[in-house]
Structure formats: C-alpha cells, structure tokens
C-alpha positions as CSV (number, residue, x, y, z in Angstrom):
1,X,-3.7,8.1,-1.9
2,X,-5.2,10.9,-3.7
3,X,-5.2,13.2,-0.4
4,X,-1.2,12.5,0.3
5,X,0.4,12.3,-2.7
6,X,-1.8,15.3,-4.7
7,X,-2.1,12.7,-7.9
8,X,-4.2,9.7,-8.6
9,X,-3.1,6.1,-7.7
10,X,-2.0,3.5,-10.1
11,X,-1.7,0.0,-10.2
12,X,1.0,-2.3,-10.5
13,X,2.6,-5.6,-9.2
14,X,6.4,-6.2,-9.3
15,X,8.8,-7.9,-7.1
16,X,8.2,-10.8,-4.4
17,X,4.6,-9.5,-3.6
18,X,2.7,-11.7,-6.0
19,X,3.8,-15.0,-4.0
20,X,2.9,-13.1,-0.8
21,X,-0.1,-12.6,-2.0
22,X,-1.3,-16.0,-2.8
23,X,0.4,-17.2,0.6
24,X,-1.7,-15.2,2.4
25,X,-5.0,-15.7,0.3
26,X,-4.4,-19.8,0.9
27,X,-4.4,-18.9,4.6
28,X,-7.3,-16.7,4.9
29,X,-9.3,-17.8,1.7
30,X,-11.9,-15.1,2.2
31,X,-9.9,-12.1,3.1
32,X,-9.6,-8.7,1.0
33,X,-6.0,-8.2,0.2
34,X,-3.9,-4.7,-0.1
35,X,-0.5,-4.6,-0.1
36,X,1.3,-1.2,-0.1
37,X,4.9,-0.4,-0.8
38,X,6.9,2.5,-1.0
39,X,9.2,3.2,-4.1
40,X,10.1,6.0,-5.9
41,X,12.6,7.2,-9.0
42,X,15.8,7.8,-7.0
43,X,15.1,4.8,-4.8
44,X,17.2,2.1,-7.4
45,X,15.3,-0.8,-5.8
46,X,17.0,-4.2,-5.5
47,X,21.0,-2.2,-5.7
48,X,23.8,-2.4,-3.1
49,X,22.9,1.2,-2.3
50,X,18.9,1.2,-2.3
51,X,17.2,3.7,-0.4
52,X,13.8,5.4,0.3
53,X,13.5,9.2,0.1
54,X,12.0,9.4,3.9
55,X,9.1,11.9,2.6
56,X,8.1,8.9,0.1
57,X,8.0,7.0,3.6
58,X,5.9,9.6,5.3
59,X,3.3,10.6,2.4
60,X,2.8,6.2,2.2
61,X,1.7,5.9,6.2
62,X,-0.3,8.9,5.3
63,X,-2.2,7.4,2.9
64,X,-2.5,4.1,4.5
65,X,-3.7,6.2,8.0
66,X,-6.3,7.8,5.6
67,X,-7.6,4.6,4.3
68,X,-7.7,2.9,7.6
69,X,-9.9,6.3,8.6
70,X,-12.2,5.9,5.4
71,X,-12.7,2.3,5.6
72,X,-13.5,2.3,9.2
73,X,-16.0,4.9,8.4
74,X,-17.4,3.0,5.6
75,X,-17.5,0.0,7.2
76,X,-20.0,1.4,10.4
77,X,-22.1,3.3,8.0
78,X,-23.0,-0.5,6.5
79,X,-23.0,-2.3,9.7
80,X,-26.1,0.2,11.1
C-alpha cells in the first residue's frame, strides 16, 4: 500500500467485516484472510449521502494489483 498511497498502512477493523471474516474462516478453515476496503475522510460512511472519492477507489485496486504481483512473485520463488 506503501507504493500507491505514498504512506505506510495501518490497521483497523470496523463495520460488518469482522462477521465476514469468521464466515469465511469456518468455510475455508485453513485459508489466509485480507479484506480490503476503501474509505476516506470526506467519504461519511454509513449516511444517506456516502460516497467514495473515485481516486481513493483507484489508489485501493492499485495496491491490491501490487500485492497480487508481489505475492505471486513470492509465492514461485518458495515453490522452486
């Protein structure tokens, strides 16, 4: 996220994602899970009028097209 956004990442969990989460961890038990969602100051999340800035939108599939690259990358060099 580093490489689109220009700052380091943090961490957080809000809304309906914890639930998801453990839905999906029951169903595949020993899958890795990442869940990514955009939100950012202006955005007022969860009000009649909620919207995403569309360069928020752009920089997120950047960084998840970067760490699709990297983990593919990652995951040949280990396989051989």
């Amino acid at each position: 996220m580093k490489e689109s956004y220009g700052i380091e990442a943090t961490t957080f969990g809000q809304g309906a994602s914890p639930g998801l989460a453990n839905a999906f961890a029951r169903a595949l038990p020993r899958a890795e899970l990442l869940m990514l969602g955009v939100s950012e100051p202006l955005c007022a999340v969860h009000e009649p009028n909620e919207s995403v800035d569309p360069n928020e939108i752009e920089q997120m599939a950047l960084s998840l097209a970067l760490f699709l690259r990297d983990f593919a990358d990652k995951t040949k060099a280990s396989s051989g």
